[in-house]
C-alpha positions in Angstrom: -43.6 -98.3 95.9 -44.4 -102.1 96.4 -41.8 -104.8 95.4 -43.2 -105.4 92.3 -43.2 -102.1 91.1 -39.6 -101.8 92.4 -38.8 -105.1 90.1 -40.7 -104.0 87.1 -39.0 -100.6 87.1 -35.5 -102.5 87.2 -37.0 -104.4 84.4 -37.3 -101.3 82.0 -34.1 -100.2 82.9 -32.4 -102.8 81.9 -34.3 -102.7 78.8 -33.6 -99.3 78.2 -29.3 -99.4 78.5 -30.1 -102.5 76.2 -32.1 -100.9 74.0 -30.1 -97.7 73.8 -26.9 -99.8 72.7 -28.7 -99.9 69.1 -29.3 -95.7 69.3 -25.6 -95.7 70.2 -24.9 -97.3 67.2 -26.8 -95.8 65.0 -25.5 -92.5 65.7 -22.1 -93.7 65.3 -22.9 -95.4 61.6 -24.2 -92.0 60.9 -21.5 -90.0 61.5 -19.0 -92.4 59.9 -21.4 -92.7 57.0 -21.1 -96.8 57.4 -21.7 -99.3 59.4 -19.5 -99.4 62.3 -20.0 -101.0 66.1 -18.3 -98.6 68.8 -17.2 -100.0 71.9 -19.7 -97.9 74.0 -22.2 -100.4 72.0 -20.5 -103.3 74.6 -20.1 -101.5 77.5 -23.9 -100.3 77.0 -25.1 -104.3 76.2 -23.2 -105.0 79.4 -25.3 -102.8 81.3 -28.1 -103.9 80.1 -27.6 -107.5 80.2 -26.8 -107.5 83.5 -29.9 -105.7 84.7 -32.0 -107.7 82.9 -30.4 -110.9 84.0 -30.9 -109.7 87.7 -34.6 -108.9 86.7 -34.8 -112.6 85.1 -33.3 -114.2 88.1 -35.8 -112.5 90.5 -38.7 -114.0 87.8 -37.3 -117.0 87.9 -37.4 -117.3 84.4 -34.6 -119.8 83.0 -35.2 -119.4 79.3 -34.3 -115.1 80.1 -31.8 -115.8 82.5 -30.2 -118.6 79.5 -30.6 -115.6 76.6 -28.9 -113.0 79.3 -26.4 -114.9 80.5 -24.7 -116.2 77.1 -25.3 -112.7 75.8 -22.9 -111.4 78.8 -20.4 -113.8 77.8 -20.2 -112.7 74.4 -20.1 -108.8 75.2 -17.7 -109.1 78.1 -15.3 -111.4 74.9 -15.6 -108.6 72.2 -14.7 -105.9 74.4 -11.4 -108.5 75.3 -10.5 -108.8 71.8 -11.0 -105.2 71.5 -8.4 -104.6 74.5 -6.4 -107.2 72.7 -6.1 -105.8 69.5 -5.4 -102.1 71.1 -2.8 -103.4 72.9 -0.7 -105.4 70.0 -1.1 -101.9 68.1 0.1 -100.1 70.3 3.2 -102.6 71.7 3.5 -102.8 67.3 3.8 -98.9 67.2 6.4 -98.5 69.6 
């Protein structure tokens, strides 16, 4: 495998934990019967945003690594106000 192949394989990876986050979601609107966002939806955009921003910074490609970047910011912050909220339920509940 040469290096390229290597970094285009990482590529599709990360485009396939980023692209799966919408399946995941899907399938969970489905079951619900409305429109809902799990929290594997983060966890999965995490995943995928960090292997594609690894894949952007070896193409040296700063309108990608801009996108990915600001996207992990805003994944890694819903899944704290996620915590957040669980956590004042649960302290509320007791």
């Amino acid at each position: 495998m040469t290096s390229e192949h290597f970094w285009l394989t990482v590529g599709f990876l990360g485009q396939a934990f980023f692209s799966g986050r919408f399946l995941v979601q899907w399938i969970a609107s489905e079951r619900k019967k409305e429109s809902v966002v799990p929290v594997s939806f983060w966890f999965f955009s995490i995943g995928g945003g960090s292997v594609l921003l690894v894949y952007a910074i070896h193409r040296m490609d700063p309108v990608f690594i801009a996108g990915q970047g600001l996207g992990l910011f805003v994944y890694l912050r819903n899944l704290y106000l996620i915590r957040r909220k669980q956590s004042r339920l649960a302290r509320a509940s007791a």
